[in-house]
C-alpha positions as a printed Julia matrix, in Angstrom:
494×3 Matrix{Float64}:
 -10.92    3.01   29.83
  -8.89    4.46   26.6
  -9.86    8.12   26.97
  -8.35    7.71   30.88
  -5.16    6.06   29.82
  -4.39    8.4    26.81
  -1.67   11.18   27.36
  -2.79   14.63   27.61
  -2.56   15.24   23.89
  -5.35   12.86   23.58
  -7.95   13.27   26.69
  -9.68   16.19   24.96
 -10.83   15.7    21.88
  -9.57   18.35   19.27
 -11.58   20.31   16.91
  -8.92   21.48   14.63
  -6.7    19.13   11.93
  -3.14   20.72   12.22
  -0.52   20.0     9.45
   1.52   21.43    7.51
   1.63   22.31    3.55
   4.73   23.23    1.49
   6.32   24.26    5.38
   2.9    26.36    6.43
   1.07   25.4     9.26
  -2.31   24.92    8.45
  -5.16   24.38   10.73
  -9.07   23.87    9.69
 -11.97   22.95   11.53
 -15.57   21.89   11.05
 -14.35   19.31    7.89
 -14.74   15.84    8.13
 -11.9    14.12    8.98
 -12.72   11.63    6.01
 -12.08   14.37    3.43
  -9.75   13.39    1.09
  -6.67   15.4     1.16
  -6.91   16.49   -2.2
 -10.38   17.5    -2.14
  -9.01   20.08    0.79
  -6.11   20.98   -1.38
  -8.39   22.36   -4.31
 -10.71   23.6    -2.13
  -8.49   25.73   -0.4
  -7.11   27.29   -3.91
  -3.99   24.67   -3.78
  -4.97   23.3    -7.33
  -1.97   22.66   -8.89
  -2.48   19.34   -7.56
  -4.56   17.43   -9.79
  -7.69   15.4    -9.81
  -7.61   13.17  -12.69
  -9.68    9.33  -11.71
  -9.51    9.69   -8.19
  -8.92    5.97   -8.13
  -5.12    6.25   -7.26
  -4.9     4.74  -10.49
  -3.53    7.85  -12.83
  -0.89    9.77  -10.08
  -2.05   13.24  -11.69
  -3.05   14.08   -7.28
   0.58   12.79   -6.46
   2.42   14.63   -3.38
   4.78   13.89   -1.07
   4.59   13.84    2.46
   7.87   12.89    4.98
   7.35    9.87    6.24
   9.0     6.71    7.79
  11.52    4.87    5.12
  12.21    1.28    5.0
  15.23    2.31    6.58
  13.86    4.14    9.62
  14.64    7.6     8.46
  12.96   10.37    6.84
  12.27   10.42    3.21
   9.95   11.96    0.83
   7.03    9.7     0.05
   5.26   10.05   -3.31
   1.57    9.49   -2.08
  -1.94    9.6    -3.74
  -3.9    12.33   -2.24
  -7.11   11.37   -3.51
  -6.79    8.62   -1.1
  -5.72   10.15    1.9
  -8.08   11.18    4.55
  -7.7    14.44    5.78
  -6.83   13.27    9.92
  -3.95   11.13    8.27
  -1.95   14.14    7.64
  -2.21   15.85   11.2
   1.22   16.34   12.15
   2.77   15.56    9.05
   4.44   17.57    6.49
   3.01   17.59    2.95
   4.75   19.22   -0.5
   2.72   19.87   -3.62
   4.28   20.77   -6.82
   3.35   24.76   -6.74
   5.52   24.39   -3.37
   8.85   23.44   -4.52
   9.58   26.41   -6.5
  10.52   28.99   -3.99
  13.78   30.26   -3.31
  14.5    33.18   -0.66
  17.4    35.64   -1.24
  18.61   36.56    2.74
  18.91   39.75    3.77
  22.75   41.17    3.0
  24.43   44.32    2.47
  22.09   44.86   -1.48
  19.4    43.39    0.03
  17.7    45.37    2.58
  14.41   42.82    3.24
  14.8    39.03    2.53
  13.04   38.57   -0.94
  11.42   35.19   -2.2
  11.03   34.9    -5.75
  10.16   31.5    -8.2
  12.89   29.11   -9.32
  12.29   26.04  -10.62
  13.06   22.96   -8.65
  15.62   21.33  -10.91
  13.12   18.4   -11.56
  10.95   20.53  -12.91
  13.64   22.37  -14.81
  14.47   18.91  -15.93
  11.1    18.49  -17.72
  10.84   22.06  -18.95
  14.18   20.96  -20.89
  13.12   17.66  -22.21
   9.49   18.88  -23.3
   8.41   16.55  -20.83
   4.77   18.64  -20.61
   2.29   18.75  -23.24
  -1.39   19.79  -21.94
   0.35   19.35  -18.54
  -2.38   18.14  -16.38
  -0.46   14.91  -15.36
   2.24   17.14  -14.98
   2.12   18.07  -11.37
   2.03   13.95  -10.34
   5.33   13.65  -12.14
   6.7    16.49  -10.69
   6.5    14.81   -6.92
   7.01   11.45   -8.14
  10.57   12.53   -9.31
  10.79   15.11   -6.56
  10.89   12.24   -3.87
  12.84   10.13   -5.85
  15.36   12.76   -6.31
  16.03   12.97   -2.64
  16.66    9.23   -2.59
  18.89    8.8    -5.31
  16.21    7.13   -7.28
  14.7     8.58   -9.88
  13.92    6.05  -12.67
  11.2     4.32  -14.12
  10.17    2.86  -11.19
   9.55    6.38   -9.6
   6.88    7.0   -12.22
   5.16    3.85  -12.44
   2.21    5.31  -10.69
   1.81    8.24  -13.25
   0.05    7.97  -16.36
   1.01   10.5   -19.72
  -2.06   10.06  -22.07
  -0.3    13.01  -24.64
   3.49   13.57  -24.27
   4.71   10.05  -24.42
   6.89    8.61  -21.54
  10.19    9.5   -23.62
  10.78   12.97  -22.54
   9.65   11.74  -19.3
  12.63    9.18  -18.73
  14.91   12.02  -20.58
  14.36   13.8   -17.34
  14.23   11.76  -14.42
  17.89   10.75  -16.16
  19.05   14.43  -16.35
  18.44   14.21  -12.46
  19.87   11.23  -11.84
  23.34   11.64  -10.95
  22.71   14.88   -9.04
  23.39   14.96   -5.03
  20.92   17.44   -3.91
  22.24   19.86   -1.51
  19.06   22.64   -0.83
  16.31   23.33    1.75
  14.74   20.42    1.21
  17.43   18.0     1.92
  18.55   20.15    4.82
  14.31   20.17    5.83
  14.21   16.58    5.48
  17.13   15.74    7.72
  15.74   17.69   10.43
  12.59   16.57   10.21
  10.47   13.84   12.29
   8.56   11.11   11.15
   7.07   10.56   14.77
   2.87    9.95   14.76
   1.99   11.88   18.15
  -1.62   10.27   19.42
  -4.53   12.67   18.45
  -8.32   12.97   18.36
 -10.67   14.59   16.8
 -14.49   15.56   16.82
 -16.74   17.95   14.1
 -19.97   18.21   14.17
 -21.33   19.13   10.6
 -24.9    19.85    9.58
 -25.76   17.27   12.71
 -23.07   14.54   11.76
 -20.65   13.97   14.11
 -17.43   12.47   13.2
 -14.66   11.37   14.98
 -10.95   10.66   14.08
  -8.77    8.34   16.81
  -4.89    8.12   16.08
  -3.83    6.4    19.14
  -0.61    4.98   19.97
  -1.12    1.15   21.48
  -2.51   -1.74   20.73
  -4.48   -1.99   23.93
  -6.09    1.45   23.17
  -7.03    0.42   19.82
  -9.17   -2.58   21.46
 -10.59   -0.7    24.23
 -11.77    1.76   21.89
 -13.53   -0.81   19.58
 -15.57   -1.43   23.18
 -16.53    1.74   23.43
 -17.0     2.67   19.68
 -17.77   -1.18   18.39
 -18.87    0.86   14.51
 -15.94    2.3    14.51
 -14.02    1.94   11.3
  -9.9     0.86   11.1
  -7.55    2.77    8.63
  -3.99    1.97    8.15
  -2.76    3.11    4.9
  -6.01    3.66    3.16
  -5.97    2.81   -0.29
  -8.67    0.98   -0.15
 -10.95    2.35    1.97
 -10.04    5.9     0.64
 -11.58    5.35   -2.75
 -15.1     5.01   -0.6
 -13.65    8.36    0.91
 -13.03    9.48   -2.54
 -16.21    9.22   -3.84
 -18.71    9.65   -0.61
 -20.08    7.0    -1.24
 -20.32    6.05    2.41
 -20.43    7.93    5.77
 -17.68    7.2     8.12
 -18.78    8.63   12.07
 -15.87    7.14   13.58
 -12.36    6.09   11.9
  -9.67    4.99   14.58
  -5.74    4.68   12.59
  -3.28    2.52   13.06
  -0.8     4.07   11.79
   1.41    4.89   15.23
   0.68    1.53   16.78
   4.33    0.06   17.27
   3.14   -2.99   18.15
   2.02   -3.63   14.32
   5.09   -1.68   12.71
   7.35   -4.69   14.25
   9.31   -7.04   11.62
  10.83  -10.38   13.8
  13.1   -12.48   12.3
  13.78  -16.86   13.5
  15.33  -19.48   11.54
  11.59  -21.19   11.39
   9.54  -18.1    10.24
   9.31  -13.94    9.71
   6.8   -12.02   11.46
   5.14   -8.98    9.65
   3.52   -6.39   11.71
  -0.25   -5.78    9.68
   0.76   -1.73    9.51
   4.11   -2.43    8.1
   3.83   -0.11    4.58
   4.82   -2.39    1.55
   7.3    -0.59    0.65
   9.31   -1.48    3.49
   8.74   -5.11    2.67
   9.47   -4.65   -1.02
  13.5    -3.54    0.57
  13.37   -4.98    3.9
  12.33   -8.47    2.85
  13.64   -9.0    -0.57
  14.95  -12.6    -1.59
  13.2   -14.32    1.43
  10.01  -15.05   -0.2
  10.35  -14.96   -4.15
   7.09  -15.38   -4.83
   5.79  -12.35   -2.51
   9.1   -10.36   -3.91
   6.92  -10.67   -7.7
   3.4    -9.89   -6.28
   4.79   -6.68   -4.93
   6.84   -5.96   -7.85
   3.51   -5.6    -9.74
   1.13   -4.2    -6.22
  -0.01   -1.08   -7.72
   2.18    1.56   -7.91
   5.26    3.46   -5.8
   2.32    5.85   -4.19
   0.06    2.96   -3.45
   3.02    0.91   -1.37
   4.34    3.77   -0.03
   0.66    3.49    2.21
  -1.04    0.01    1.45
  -0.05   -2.11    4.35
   0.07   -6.36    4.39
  -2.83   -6.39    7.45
  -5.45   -4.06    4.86
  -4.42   -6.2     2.1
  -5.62   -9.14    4.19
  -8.45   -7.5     6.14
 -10.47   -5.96    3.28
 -11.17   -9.49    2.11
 -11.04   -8.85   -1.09
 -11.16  -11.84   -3.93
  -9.07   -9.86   -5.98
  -6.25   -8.85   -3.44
  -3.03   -9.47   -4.73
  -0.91  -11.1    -1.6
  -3.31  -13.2     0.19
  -2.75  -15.6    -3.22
   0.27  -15.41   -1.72
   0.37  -15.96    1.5
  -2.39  -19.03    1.44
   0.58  -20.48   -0.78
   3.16  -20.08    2.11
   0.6   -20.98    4.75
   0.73  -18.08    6.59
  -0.66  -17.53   10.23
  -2.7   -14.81   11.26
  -2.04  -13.19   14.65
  -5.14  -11.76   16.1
  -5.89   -9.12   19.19
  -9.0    -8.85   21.05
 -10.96   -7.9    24.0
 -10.84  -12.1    24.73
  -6.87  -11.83   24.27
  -5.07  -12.94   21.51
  -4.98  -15.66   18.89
  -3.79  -17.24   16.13
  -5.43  -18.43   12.54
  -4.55  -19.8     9.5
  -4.98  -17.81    6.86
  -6.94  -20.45    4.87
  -9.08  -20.25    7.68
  -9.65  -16.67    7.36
 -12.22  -16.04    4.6
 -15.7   -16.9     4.95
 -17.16  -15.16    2.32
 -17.02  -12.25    0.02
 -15.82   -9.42    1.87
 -16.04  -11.26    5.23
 -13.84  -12.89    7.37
 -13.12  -14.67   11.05
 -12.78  -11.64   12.78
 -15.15  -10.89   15.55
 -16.35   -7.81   17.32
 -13.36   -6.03   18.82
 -10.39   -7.66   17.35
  -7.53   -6.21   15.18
  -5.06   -8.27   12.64
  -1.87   -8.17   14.8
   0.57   -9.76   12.37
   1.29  -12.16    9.5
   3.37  -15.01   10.39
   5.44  -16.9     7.45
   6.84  -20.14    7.56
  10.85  -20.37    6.18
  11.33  -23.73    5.96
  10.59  -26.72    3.39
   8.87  -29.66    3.49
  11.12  -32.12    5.18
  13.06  -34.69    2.89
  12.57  -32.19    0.61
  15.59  -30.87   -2.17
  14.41  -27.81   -3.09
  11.44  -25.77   -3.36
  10.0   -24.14   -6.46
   7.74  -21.17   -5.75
   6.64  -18.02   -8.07
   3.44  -15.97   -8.24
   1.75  -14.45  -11.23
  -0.81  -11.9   -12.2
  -2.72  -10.85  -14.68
  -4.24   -7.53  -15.72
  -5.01   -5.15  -18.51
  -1.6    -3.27  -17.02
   1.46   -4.5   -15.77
   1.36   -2.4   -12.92
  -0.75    0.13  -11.5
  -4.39   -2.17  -12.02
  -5.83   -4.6   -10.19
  -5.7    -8.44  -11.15
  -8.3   -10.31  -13.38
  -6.6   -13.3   -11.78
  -3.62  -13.63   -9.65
  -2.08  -17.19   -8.37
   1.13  -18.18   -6.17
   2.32  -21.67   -6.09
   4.78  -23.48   -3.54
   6.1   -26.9    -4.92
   8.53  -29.17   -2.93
  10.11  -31.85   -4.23
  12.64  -34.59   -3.25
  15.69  -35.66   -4.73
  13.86  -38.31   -7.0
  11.93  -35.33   -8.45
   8.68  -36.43   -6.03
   6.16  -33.72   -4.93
   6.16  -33.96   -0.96
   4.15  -30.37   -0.75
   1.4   -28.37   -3.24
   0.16  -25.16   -2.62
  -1.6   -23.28   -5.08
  -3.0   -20.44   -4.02
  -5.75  -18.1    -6.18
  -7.4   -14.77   -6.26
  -9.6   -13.73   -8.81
 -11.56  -16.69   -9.36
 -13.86  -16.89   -6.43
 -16.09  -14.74   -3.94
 -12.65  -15.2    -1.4
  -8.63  -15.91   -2.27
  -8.5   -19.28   -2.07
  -6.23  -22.76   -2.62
  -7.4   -25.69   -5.44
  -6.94  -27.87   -2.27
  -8.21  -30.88   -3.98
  -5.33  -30.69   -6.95
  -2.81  -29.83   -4.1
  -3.93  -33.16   -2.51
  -3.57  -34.8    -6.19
  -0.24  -33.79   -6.94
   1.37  -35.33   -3.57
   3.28  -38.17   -4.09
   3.64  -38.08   -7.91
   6.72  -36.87   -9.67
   6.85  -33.64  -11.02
   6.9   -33.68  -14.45
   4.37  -32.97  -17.76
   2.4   -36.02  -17.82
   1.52  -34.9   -13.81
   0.54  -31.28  -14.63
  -1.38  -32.9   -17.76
  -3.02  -34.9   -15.58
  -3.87  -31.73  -13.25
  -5.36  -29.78  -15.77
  -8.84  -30.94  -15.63
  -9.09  -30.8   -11.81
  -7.42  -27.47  -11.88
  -9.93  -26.14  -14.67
 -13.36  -27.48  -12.18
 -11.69  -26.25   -9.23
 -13.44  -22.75   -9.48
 -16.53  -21.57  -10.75
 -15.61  -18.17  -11.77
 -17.63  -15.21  -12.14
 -17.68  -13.12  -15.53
 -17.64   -9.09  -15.28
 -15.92   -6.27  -17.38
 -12.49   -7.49  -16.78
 -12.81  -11.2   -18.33
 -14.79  -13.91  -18.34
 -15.22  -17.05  -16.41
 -14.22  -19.02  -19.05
 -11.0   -16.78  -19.3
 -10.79  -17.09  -15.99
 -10.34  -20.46  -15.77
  -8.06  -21.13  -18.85
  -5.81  -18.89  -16.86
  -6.37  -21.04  -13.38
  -4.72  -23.75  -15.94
  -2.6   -22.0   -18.02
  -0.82  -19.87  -14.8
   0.37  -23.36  -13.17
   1.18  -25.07  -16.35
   3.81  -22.01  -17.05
   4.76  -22.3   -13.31
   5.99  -26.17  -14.22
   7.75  -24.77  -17.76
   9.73  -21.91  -15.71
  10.87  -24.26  -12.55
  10.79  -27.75  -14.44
């Protein structure tokens, strides 16, 4: 069984979460390994980190923790901390901004002891200097936003998408991440970060509080991850979190047992053919936001507008799928490239088409035991075909950082004469799972592509859902923009 196979790290369960904050080890014990790292930052007095919606939404709890690039090496990752859970961070190193300001002056011939006094980090002399910082409470989030983009050269917009100013006004903002721009930084934390590991070693952990035991699994194969669904079949997955962790964020649920999947190789794994790319289910999305780029244009938008940097940095593709959510942004996607599930069990693996995936709201095909492996994507067209037109869209009360009040994909091939040979039109938003207006797809098959077809496509397209209404729109909203989303797909790729 697992606990017989693990290495020795692993046989005996720890009682003590060991990581390290702003380079100090730090171990704690009797806390549930579903505490939210910033709830243990503030706790412990570390409250220059912020807690502002504890959504992930506003950035104000933003840190940055070394982690795995898209590259394979070490970088500073801007992360969420109100969505981390506390047994994510075991062996890992985190910074907060009340962290990056020391300096120590080494012991010389004027300097009898070595003496460590505050400097600013010069991102955060950068702000000071632009009057970046009016009642300064998003301030911190900023801070480590820019702070890991400075080390990778990146510090732009983009870098702050995932922070929200509701006083100073984003101006003095940009003013700074440009004064940092051009730098090449050369200090402690460059040299820390080159010497540093982003290796996950396998760990587990047990606390007993107030009669509640709880139990955190970070194994390192796929096979252990199955055999301890057998023994644990409750048990609750985490890869990234940023979904589950609001739950975690809130307590609004219990979680006994949570077994990560973040050191599982197996589901890390990108494979390229000429017919289709593989995606492991842990890859981050980050990683397929630079990895993957220009392959699939219409998963290149979605992820363009997925949240924020911090979010990516931790969401992967196989919790994007396995939450089930209606209103998760790639499976729209993916149903529009007819993806393929992989799928690992205790009955051995399997395959599934992701339109064969969602049964419900918030359930899905998976039974007892077994673990999304990967995401499979067909590269090719439709054969006969001339070209392909594909895009996705959503829509939201933000641009980025929000979720969708609907999002849609659509896949269009088309021969030389202009016929339609393939339709997918994939939807989220609009029903209790993501799904495809498979009747209009059938419709649109062997008629040319042009207005008086998409005309023609508008009333099936606009029955094809029934909608619900809530606080984000209505489900007459919703379906204008079922219609409206694929008649601007024709006017963009006519």
């Amino acid at each position: 069984m697992f606990l017989e196979a693990l290495s020795p790290v692993t046989q005996q369960l720890d009682v003590q979460l060991s990581f390290a904050i702003n380079g100090e080890p730090v171990s704690v014990d009797n806390v549930s390994p579903a505490m939210t790292l910033l709830e243990y930052l503030r706790l412990s007095g570390r409250a220059g980190t912020k807690e502002g919606c504890g959504d992930g939404d506003c950035g104000a709890c933003t840190v940055a923790i070394v982690g795995e690039g898209a590259d394979g090496q070490p970088h500073y990752q801007a992360v969420n901390s109100c969505l981390i859970p506390l047994g994510a961070v075991v062996g890992r190193q985190v910074l907060t901004a009340d962290g990056i300001t020391q300096c120590t002056i080494p012991k010389d011939a004027f300097v009898k002891e070595p003496v460590t006094i505050d400097k600013l980090h010069p991102v955060q002399s950068a702000m000071v200097e632009t009057g970046g910082s009016q009642c300064g409470y998003c301030t911190p989030g900023f801070i480590m936003s820019l702070f890991a983009a400075y080390y990778d050269g990146t510090p732009d917009d983009l870098s702050v998408e995932g922070n929200l100013c509701r006083c100073t006004g984003y101006l003095p903002i940009r003013r700074a991440a440009r004064m940092v721009a051009e730098a090449a930084p050369q200090d402690r934390f460059a040299e820390q970060l080159g010497a540093s590991s982003t290796a996950l070693l396998p760990f587990a952990y047990m606390t007993d509080n107030n009669g509640h035991s709880e139990r955190f699994y970070r194994p390192t194969q796929l096979a252990e991850v199955l055999d301890l669904l057998q023994q644990h079949p409750d048990a609750t997955l985490v890869a990234g979190g940023t979904d589950l962790g609001l739950e975690m964020s809130w307590h609004r649920q219990h979680y006994p047992i949570l077994i990560s999947l973040e050191a599982i190789a197996e589901l890390k794994q990108v494979q390229h053919t000429e017919a289709s790319v593989e995606i492991g289910a842990a890859v981050p999305l980050s990683h397929i936001e630079a990895n993957l780029h220009g392959i699939f244009p219409a998963m290149d938008e979605m992820i363009h507008w997925f949240a924020a940097r911090q979010v990516r940095n931790r969401a992967t593709l196989g919790g994007n799928i396995g939450t089930a959510s209606p209103i998760g942004d790639l499976p729209p996607v993916l149903l529009a490239l007819d993806a393929t599930l992989k799928l690992a069990g205790p009955s051995g693996d399997r395959t599934l088409p992701l339109a064969n995936f969602f049964t419900g709201y918030r359930q899905t095909e998976l039974q007892p035991g077994e673990v999304i492996v990967s995401v499979q994507i067909p590269r090719g067209w439709t054969a006969a075909s001339d070209r392909r037109l594909t895009q996705s869209y959503k829509i939201g009360k933000r641009g980025t950082d929000d979720i969708s009040i609907v999002a849609a994909a659509f896949v269009v091939d088309v021969d030389s004469s202009n016929t339609i040979l393939h339709a997918r039109l994939g939807y989220g938003g609009v029903a209790a799972t993501p799904a495809r207006a498979t009747e209009v797809e059938a419709f649109l098959v062997g008629k040319p592509w042009n207005a008086e077809t998409i005309q023609a496509a508008k009333p099936l397209l606009k029955e094809a859902f029934t909608p619900l209404t809530d606080l984000r729109g209505s489900a007459d909203y919703r379906k204008l923009l079922v219609v409206n989303l694929f008649e601007k797909f024709f006017v963009e790729f006519p």
